[in-house]
N, C-alpha and C positions, 0 to 999 in steps of 0.2 A: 460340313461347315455349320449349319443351322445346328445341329447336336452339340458342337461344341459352345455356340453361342448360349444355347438353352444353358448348360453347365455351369459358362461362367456367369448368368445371369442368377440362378440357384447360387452358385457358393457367395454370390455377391449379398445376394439379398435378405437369405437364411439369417445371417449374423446380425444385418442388421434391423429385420424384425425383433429379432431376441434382444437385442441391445434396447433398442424403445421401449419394448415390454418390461425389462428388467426396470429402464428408467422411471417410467411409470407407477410399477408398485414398487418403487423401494422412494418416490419422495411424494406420494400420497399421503398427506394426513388425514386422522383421525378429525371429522368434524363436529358440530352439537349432534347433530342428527345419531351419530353413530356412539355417542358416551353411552354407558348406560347406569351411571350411578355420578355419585361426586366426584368433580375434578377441581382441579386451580389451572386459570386461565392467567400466564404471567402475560404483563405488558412488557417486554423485554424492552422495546422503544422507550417509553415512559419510566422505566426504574433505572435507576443510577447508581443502587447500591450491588457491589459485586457480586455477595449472595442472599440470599433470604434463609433464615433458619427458622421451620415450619413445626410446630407442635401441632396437635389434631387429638381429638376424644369426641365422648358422647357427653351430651352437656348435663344431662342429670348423675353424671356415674363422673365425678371430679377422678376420682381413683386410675380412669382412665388414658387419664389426659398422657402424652410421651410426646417424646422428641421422634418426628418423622424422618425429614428429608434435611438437607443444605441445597437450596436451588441455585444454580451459577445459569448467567446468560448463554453458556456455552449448551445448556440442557433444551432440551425440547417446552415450548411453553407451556402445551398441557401435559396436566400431573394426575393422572388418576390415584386418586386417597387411597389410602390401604383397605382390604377386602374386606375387612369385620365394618366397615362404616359404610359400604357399596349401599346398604338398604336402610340407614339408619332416618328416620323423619328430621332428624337435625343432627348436624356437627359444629365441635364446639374449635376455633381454630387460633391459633396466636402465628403471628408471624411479628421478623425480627431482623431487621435492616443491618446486612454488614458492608461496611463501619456501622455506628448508629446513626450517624448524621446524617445517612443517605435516605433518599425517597425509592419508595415502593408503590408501586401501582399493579393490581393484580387482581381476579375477579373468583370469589366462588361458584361454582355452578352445581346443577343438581339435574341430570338428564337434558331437556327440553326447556327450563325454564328459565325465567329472565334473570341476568348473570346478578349478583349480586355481590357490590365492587368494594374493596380495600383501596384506600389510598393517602399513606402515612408516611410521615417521617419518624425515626426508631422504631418503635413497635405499637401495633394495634392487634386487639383479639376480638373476636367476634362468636356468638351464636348464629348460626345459618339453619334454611329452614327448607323444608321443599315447600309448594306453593300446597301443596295438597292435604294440608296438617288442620284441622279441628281447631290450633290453637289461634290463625289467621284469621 
């Protein structure tokens, strides 16, 4: 009798350790701590507009500048930048409220340091900068 108890407490409880585990790493986010270059922080609460359409470049290289992403609230809020800008001392970024009429709220960041925040109606572009640039 105790063998069989052992059994059904084993098949009982197998599953559902693996299930918690499973839940755990699949709704972990990614925190500041763990970036490790530029990202965009959307305020999904605070923006209204359906999507955002994101351009990005190096600010001294114009030639660079491109159409990124289309961000929907339906996306994950942070956005790691594309890999050629991961180490860049600054990026240069336009974002673009769809419709236009709608407000965006949304933050640059650069690993560990203090977000540095968008918050428009149609569009606003910015230079961003890491905290660690000679030109500060």
């Amino acid at each position: 009798m105790f063998k069989l108890f052992c059994k059904v407490i084993l098949f009982v409880s197998v599953p559902a350790v693996l299930f918690l585990i499973d839940l755990f790493v699949n709704t972990t986010d990614l925190t500041c701590a763990e970036q490790t270059g530029w990202y965009i922080q959307m305020d999904s609460i605070e923006t209204d507009a359906q999507a955002v359409e994101i351009w990005v470049g190096t600010p001294d290289q114009p030639y660079t500048y491109h159409f990124w992403k289309r961000w929907t609230s339906s996306e994950d809020d942070y956005q790691d930048l594309p890999a050629e800008l991961q180490d860049k001392d600054s990026v240069w970024i336009r974002a673009i409220a769809v419709p236009n009429d709608k407000t965006v709220h949304m933050f640059v960041r650069y690993r560990n340091d203090v977000p540095q925040e968008m918050k428009f109606t149609g569009q606003q572009e910015g230079i961003f900068r890491t905290e660690f640039t000679d030109e500060d």
